[in-house]
Biotite code that builds the C-alpha atoms (Angstrom):
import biotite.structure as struc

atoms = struc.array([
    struc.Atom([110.276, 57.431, 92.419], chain_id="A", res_id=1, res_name="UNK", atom_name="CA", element="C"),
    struc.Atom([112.349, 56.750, 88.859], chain_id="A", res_id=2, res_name="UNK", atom_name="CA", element="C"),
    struc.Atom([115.948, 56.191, 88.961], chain_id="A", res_id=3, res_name="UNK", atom_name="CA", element="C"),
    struc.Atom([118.077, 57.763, 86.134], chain_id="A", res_id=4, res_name="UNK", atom_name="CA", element="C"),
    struc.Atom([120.863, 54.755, 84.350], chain_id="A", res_id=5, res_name="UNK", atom_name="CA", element="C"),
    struc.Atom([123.890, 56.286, 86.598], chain_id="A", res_id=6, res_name="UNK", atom_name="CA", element="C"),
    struc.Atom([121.520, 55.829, 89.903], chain_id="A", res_id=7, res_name="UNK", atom_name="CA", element="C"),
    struc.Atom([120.019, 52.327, 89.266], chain_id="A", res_id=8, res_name="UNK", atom_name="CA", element="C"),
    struc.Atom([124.028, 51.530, 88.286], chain_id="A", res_id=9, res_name="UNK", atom_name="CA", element="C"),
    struc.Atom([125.038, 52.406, 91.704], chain_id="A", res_id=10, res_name="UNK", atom_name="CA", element="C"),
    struc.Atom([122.496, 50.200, 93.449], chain_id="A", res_id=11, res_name="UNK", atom_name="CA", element="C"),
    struc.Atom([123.506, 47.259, 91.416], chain_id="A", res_id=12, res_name="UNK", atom_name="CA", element="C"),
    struc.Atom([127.160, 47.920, 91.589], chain_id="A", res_id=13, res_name="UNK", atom_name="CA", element="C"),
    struc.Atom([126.987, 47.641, 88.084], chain_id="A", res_id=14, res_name="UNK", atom_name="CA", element="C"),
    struc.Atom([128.245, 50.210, 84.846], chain_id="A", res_id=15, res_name="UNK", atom_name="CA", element="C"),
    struc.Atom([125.652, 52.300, 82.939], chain_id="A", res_id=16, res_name="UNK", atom_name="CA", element="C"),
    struc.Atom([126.345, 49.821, 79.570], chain_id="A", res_id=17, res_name="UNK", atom_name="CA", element="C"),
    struc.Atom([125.372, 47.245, 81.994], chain_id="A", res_id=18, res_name="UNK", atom_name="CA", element="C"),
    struc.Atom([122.109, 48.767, 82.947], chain_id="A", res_id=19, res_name="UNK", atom_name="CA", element="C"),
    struc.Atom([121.407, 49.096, 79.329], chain_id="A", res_id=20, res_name="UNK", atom_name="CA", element="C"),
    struc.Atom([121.658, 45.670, 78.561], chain_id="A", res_id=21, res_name="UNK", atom_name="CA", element="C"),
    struc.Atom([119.575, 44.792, 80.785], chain_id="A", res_id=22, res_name="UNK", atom_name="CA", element="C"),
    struc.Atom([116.985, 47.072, 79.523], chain_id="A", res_id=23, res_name="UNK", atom_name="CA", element="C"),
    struc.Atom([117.679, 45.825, 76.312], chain_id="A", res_id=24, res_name="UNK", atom_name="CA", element="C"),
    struc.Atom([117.249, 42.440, 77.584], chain_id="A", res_id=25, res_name="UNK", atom_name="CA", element="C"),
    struc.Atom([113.959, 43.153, 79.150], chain_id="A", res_id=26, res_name="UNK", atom_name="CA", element="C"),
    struc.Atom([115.185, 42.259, 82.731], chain_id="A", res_id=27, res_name="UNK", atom_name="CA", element="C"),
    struc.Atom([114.745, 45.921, 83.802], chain_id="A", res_id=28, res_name="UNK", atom_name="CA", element="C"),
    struc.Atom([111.728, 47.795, 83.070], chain_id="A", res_id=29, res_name="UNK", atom_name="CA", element="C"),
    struc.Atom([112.645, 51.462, 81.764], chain_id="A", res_id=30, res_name="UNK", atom_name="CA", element="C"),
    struc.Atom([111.285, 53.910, 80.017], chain_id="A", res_id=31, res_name="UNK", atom_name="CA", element="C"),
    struc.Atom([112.740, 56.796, 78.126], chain_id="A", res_id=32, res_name="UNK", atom_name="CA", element="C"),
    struc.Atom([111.107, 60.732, 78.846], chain_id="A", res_id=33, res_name="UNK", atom_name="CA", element="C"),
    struc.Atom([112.752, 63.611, 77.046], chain_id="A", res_id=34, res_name="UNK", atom_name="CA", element="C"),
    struc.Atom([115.896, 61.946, 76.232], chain_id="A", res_id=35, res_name="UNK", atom_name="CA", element="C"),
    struc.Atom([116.665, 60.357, 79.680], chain_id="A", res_id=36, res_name="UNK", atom_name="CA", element="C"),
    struc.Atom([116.087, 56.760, 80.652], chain_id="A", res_id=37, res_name="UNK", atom_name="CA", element="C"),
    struc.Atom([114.331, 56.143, 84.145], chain_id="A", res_id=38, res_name="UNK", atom_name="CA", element="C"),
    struc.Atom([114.337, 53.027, 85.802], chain_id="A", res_id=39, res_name="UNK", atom_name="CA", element="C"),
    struc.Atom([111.354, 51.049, 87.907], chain_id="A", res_id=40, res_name="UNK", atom_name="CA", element="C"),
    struc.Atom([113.047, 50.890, 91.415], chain_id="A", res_id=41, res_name="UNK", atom_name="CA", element="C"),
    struc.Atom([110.499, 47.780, 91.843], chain_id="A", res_id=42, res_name="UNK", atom_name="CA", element="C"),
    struc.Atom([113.014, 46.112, 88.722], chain_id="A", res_id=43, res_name="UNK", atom_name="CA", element="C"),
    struc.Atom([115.885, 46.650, 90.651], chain_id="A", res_id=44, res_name="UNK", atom_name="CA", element="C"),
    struc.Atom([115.653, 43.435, 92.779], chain_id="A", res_id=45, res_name="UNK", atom_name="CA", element="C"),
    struc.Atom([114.498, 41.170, 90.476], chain_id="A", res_id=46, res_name="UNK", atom_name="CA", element="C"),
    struc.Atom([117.551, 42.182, 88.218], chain_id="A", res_id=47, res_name="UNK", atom_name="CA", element="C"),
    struc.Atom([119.668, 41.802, 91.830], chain_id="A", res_id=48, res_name="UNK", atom_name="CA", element="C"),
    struc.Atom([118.766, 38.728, 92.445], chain_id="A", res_id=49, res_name="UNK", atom_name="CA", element="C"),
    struc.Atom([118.667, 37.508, 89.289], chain_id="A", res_id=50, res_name="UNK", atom_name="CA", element="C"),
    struc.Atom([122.636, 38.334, 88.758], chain_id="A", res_id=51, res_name="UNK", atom_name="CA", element="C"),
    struc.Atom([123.325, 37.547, 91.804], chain_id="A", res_id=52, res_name="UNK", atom_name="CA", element="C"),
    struc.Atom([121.815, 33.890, 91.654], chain_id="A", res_id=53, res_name="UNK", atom_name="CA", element="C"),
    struc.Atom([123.753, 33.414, 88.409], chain_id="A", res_id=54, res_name="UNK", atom_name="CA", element="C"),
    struc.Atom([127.076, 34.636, 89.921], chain_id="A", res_id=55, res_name="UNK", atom_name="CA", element="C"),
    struc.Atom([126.737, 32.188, 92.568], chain_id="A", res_id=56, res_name="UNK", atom_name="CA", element="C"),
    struc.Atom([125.772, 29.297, 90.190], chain_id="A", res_id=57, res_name="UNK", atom_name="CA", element="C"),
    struc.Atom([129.305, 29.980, 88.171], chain_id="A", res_id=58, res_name="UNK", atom_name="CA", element="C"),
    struc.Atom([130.979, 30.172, 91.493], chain_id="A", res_id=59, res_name="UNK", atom_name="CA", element="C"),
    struc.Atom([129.744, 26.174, 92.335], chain_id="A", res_id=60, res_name="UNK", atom_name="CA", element="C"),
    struc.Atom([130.520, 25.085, 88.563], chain_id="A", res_id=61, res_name="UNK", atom_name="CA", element="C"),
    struc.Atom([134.072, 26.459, 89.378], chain_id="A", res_id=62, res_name="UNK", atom_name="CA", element="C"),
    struc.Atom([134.574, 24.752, 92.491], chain_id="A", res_id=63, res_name="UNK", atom_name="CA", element="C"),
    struc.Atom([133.126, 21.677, 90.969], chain_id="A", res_id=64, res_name="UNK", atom_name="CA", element="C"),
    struc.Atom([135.155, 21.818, 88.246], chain_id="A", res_id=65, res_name="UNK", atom_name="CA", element="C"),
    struc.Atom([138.059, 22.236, 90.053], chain_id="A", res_id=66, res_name="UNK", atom_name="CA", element="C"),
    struc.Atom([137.389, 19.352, 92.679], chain_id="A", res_id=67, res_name="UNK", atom_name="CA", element="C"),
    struc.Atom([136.968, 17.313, 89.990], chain_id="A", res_id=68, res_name="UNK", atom_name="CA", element="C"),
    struc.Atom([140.116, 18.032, 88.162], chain_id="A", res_id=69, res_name="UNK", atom_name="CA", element="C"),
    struc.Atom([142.264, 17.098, 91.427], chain_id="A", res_id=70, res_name="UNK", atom_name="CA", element="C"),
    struc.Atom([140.207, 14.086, 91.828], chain_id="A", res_id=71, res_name="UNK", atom_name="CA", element="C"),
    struc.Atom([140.034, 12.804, 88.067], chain_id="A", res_id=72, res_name="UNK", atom_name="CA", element="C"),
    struc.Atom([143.817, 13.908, 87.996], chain_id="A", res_id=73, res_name="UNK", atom_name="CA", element="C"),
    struc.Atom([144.824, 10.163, 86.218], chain_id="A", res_id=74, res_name="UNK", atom_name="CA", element="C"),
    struc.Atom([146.473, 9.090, 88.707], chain_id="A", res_id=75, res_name="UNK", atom_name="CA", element="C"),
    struc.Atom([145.708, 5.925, 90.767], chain_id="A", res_id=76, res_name="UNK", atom_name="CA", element="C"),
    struc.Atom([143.604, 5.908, 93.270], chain_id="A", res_id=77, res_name="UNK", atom_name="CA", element="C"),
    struc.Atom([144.899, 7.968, 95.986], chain_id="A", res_id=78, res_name="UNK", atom_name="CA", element="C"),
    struc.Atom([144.288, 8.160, 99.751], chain_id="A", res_id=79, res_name="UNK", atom_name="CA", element="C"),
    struc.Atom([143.351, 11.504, 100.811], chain_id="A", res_id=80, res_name="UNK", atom_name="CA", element="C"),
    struc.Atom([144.655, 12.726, 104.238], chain_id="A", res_id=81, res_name="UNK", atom_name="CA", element="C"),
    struc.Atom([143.028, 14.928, 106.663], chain_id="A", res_id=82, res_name="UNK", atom_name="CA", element="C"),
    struc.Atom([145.295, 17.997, 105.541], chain_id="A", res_id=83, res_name="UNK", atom_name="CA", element="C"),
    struc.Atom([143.738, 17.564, 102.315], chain_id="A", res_id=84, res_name="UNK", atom_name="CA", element="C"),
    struc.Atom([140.258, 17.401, 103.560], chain_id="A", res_id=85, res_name="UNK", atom_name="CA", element="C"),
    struc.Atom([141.066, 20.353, 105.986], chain_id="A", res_id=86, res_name="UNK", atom_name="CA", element="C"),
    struc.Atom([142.182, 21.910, 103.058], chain_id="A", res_id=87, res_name="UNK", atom_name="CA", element="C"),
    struc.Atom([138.642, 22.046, 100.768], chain_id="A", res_id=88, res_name="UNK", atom_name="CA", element="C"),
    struc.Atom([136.419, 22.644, 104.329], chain_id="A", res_id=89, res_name="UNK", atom_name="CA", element="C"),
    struc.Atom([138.666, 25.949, 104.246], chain_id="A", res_id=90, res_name="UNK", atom_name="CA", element="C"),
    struc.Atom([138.183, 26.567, 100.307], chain_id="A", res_id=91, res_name="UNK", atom_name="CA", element="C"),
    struc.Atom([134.843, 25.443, 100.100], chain_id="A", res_id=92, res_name="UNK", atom_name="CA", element="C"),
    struc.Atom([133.399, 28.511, 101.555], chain_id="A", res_id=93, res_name="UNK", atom_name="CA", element="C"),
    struc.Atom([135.490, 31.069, 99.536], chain_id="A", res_id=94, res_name="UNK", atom_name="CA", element="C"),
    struc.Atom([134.123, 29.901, 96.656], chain_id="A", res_id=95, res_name="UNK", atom_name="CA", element="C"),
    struc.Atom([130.588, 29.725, 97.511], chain_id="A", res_id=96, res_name="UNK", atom_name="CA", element="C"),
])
């Protein structure tokens, strides 16, 4: 069974203009009958996971960015307590 732009969308939790661009893009196979684009279900999760791997990949440069900034802040070497530590167990996961 085909899934029309609006339906593959909804899977993804993605707009229609994104679902186009990943046609475009070739990650999604489509094809076009009588005016209407249709979507390979089978597409879906390989465009999923594929998003969803690079969403998660931004997510660790962020919180490596931002670990590094507080560490590399300039200052001289500073002692970290445990309230600090404490501090990026709790963060660590909201990022990730």
């Amino acid at each position: 069974m085909e899934l029309t732009l609006k339906e593959a969308a909804q899977r993804l939790g993605r707009s229609v203009r994104q679902i186009r661009y990943l046609i475009e893009q070739g990650r999604l196979k489509a094809h076009k009958r009588g005016g209407v684009w249709f979507v390979d279900p089978a597409t879906l999760r390989e465009g999923e996971a594929e998003g969803h791997t690079q969403a998660q990949a931004r997510r660790h440069a962020r919180l490596r960015d931002a670990v590094e900034e507080v560490l590399d802040a300039g200052q001289p070497q500073r002692r970290y307590s445990l309230r600090d530590l404490k501090a990026f167990q709790i963060a660590g996961p909201l990022y990730t």
